[in-house]
C-alpha positions as CSV (number, residue, x, y, z in Angstrom):
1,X,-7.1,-10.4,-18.8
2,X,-10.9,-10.3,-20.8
3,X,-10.3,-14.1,-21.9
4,X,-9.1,-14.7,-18.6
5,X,-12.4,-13.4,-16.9
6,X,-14.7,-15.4,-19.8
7,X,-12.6,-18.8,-19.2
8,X,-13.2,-18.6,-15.2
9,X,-17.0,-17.3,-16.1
10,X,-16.5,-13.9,-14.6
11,X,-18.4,-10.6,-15.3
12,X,-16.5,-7.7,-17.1
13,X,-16.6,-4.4,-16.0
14,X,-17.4,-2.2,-19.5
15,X,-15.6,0.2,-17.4
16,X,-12.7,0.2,-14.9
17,X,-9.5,2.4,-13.4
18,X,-6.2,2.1,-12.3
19,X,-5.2,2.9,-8.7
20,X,-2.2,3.4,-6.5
21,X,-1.4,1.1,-3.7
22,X,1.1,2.6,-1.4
23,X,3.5,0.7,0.6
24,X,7.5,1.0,1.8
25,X,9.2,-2.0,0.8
26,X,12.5,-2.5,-0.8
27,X,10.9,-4.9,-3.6
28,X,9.1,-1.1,-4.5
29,X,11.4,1.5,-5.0
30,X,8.9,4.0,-6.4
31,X,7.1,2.8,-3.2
32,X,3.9,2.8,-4.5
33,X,1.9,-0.1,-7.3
34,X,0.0,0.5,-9.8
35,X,-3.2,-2.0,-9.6
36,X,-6.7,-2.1,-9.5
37,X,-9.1,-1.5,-5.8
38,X,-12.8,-1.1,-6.3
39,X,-13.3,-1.7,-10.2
40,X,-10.8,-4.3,-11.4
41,X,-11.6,-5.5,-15.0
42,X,-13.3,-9.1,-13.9
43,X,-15.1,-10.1,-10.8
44,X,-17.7,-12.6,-9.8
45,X,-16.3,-15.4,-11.0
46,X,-15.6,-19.6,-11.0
47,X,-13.8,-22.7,-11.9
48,X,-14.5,-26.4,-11.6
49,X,-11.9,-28.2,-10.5
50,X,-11.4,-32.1,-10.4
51,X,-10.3,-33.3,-7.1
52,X,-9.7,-36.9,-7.3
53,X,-9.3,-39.6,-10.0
54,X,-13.3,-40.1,-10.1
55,X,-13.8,-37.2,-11.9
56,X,-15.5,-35.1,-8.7
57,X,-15.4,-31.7,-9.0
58,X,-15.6,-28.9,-6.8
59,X,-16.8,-25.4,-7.4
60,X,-14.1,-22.7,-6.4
61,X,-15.2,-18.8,-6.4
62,X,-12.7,-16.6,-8.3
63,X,-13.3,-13.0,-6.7
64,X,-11.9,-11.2,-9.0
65,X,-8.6,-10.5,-11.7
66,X,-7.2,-7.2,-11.9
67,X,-3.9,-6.0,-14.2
68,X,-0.9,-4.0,-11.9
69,X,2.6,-4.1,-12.5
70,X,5.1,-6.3,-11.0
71,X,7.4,-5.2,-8.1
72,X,10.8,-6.6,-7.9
73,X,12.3,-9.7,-5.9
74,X,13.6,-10.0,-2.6
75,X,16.2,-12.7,-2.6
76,X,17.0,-14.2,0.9
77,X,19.6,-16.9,1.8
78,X,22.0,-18.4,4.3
79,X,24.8,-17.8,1.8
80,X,24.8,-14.1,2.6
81,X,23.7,-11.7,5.3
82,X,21.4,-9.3,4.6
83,X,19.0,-9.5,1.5
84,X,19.3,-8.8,-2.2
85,X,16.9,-7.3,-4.5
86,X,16.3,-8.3,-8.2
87,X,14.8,-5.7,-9.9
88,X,14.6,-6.6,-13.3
89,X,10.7,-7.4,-13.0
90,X,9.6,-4.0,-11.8
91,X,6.6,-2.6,-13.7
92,X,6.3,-5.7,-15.9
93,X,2.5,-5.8,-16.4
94,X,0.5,-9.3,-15.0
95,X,-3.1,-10.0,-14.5
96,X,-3.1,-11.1,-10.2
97,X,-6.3,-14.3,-10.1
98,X,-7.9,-13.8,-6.6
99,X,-9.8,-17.2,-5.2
100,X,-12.6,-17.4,-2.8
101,X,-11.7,-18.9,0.3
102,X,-13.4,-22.1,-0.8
103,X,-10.6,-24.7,-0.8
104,X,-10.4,-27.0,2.4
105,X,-7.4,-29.3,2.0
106,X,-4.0,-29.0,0.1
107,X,-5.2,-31.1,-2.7
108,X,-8.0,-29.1,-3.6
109,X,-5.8,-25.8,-3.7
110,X,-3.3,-28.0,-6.1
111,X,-6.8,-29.4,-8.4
112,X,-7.4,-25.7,-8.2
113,X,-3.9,-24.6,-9.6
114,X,-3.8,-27.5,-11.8
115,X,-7.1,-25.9,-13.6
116,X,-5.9,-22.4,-13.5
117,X,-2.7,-23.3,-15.4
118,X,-4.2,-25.2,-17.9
119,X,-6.4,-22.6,-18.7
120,X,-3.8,-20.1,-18.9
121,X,-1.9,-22.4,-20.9
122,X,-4.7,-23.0,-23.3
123,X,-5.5,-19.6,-23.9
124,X,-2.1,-18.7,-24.9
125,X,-1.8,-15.9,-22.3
126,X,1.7,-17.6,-20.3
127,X,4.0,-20.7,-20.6
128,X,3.3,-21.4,-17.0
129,X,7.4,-21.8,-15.8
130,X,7.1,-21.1,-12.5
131,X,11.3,-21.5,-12.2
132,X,11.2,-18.6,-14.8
133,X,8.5,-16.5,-12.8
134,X,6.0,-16.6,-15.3
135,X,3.4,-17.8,-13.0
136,X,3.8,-17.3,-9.4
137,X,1.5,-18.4,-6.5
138,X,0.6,-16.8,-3.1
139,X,-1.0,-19.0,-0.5
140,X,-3.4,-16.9,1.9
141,X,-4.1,-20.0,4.8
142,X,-6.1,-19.9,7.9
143,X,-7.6,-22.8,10.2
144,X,-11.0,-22.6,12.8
145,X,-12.2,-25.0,15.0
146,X,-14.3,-28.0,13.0
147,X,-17.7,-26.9,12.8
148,X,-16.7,-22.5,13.4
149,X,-18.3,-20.4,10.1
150,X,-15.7,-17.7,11.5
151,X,-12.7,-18.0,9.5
152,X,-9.4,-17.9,11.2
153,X,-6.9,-15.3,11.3
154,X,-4.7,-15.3,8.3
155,X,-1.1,-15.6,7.0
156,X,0.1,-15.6,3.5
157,X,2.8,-17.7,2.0
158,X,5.7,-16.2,-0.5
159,X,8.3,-17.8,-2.5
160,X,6.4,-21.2,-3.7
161,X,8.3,-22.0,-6.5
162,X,6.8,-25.1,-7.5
163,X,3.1,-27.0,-6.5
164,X,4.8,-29.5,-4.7
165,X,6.3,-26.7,-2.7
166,X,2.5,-25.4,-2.1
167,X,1.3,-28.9,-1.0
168,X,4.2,-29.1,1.6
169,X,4.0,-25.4,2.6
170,X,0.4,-25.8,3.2
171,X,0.6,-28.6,5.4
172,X,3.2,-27.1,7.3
173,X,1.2,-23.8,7.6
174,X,-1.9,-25.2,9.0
175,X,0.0,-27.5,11.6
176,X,2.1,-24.6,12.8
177,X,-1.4,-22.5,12.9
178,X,-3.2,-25.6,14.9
179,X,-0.4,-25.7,17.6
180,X,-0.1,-22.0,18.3
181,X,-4.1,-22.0,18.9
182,X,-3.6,-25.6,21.3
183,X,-1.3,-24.0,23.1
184,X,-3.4,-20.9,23.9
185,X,-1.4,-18.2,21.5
186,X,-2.6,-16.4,18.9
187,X,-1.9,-16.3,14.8
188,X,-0.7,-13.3,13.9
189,X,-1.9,-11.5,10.6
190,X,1.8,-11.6,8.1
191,X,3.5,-12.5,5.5
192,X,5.5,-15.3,5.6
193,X,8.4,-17.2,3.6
194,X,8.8,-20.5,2.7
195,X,12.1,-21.9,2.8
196,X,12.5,-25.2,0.4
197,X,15.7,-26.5,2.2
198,X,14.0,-26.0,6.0
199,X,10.6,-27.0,5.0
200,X,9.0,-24.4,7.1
201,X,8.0,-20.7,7.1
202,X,9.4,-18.1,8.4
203,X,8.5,-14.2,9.4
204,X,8.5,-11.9,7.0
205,X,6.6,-8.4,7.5
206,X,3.4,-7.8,9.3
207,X,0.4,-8.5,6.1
208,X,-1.7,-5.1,5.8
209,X,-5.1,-4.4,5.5
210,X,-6.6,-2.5,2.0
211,X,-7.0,0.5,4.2
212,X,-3.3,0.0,5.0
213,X,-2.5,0.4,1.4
214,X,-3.8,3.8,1.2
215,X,-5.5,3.4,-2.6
216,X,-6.2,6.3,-4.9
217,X,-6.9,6.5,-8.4
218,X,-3.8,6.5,-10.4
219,X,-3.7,10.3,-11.7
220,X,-1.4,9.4,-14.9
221,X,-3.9,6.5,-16.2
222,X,-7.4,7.5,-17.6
223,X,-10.5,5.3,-16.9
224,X,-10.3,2.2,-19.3
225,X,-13.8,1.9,-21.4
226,X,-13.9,-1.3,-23.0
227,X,-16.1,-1.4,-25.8
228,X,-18.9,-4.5,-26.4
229,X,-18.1,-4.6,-29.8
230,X,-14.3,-5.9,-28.7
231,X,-15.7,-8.2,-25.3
232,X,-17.5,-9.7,-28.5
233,X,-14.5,-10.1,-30.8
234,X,-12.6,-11.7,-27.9
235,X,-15.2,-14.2,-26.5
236,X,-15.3,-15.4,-29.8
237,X,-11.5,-15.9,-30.2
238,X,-11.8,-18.0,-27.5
239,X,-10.2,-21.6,-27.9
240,X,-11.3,-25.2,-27.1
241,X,-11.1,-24.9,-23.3
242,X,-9.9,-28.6,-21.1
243,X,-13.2,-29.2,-19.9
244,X,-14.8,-28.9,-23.2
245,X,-12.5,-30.8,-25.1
246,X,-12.0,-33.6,-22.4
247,X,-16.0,-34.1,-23.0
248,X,-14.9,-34.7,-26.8
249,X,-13.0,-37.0,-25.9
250,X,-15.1,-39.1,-23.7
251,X,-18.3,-38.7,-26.5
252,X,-16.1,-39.1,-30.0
253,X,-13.4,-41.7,-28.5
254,X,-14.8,-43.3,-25.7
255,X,-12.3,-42.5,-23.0
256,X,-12.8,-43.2,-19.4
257,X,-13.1,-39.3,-17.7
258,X,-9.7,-39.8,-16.2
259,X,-8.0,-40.2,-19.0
260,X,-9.6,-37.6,-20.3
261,X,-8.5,-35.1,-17.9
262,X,-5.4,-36.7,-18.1
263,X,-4.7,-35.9,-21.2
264,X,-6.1,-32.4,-21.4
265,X,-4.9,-31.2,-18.4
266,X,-1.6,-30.2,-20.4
267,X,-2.3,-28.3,-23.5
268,X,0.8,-29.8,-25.1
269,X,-0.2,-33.4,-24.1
270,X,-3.6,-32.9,-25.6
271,X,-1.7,-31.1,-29.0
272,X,0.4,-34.4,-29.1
273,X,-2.9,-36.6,-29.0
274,X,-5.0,-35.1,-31.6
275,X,-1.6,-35.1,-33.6
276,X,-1.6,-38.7,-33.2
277,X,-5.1,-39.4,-33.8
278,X,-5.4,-37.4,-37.0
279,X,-1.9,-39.8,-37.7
280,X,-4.4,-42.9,-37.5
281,X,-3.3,-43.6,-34.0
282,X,-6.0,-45.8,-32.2
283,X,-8.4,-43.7,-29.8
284,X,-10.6,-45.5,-27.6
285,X,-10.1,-47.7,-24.5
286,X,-8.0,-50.9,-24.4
287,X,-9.8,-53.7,-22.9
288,X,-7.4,-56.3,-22.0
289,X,-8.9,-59.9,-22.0
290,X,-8.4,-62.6,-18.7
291,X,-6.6,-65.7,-20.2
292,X,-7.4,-69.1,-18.8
């Protein structure tokens, strides 16, 4: 979670607690969470993502990323009435990555993932399979009228198993959002599943507010005091990062900035590159000549 907060430029809290976030939901048996409120371990932080094949970036805030446990998994489908329940993730420790609501299109939300996963994946912390549940995504989306600084009443998005599913959940999302408001209703404040097969959402609970949740420090789990002597020992552990390396790149091989990105934007394809450089592969750009 520590080379988490350094790689998206957060602060870390020297110290921080645990807390207990109550809720009654059959994915909780215990029906309470162990996470983080007030203190989580890094706040205040940021990533630059590339949105489009120029090499533009855009600036997303990263409010925090806290450690809690996992709950389990509701499984719903037409194949059965009723739900199921997989518990087999319950209490499996994860760090949660919290955004700032600074992403404006369904694109920029995937540039942001994109970033996010690369990161993980260069760090080492997670293989990144979302089929496996080893990264998982939640999609908080509201719309306002063009021009409005008030941002719109929210819904979240569950069970976006892949980034294509996000793009096409998101688009859904915010035209079902834009027709209630043309048609004089209201967007109600929930959670909401996205079914692959239907391409749409659907209801699934009312979302609560933090004061919903009832949070209080987690009485079994001292304060954690992270010492500066080990914040020091891990920002210097940390690797190579995308960006940095994709600036390599451009300087020591003379690559345009999109293939740059390209090629680090997947740890392994970068891995497979310097393999093949250090091989005596051929680096720098191709110019292909106009024959008369």
């Amino acid at each position: 979670a520590v080379r988490m907060g350094y790689a998206l430029h957060c602060s870390i809290n020297n110290i921080c607690k645990m807390d207990r976030k109550n809720y009654f939901y059959p994915d909780l048996p215990k029906a309470y969470q162990i996470s983080q409120f007030d203190i989580p371990l890094c706040e205040n932080g940021y990533i630059d993502a590339i949105v489009d094949e120029e090499g533009h970036t855009k600036r997303i805030g990263v409010t925090r990323i806290h450690i809690e446990e996992d709950a389990g998994k509701l499984i719903h489908s037409d194949d059965f009435a009723g739900s199921l329940v997989d518990f087999n993730r319950c209490g499996v420790p994860l760090i949660e990555i919290v955004s700032e609501p600074d992403m404006r299109s369904s694109a920029e939300a995937k540039a942001y993932l994109d970033t996010i996963k690369a990161t993980l994946q260069y760090l080492g912390i997670s293989d990144c399979k979302m089929q496996e549940g080893s990264l998982r995504c939640d999609v908080n989306l509201s719309v306002r009228p063009a021009g409005s600084q008030t941002l719109g009443t929210r819904t979240e998005m569950k069970n976006l198993n892949s980034f294509k599913a996000i793009v096409r959940a998101i688009a859904y999302e915010a035209r079902r959002q834009i027709e209630r408001l043309e048609d004089g209703k209201r967007v109600v404040q929930e959670t909401r599943r996205w079914d692959e097969n239907k391409d749409a959402t659907f209801s699934m609970r009312s979302k609560e507010n933090a004061q919903d949740y009832r949070y209080f420090p987690e009485p079994d789990i001292p304060p954690l005091e992270i010492t500066e002597t080990y914040l020091e020992r891990l920002r210097a552990q940390l690797p190579e990062m995308a960006e940095e390396k994709a600036a390599r790149y451009q300087a020591a091989f003379g690559l345009p900035a999109y293939d740059a990105d390209m090629i680090t934007g997947q740890k392994a394809l970068a891995d497979f590159f310097e393999r093949a450089v250090a091989l005596g592969a051929p680096a720098g750009v191709c110019h292909s000549k106009r024959w008369s």
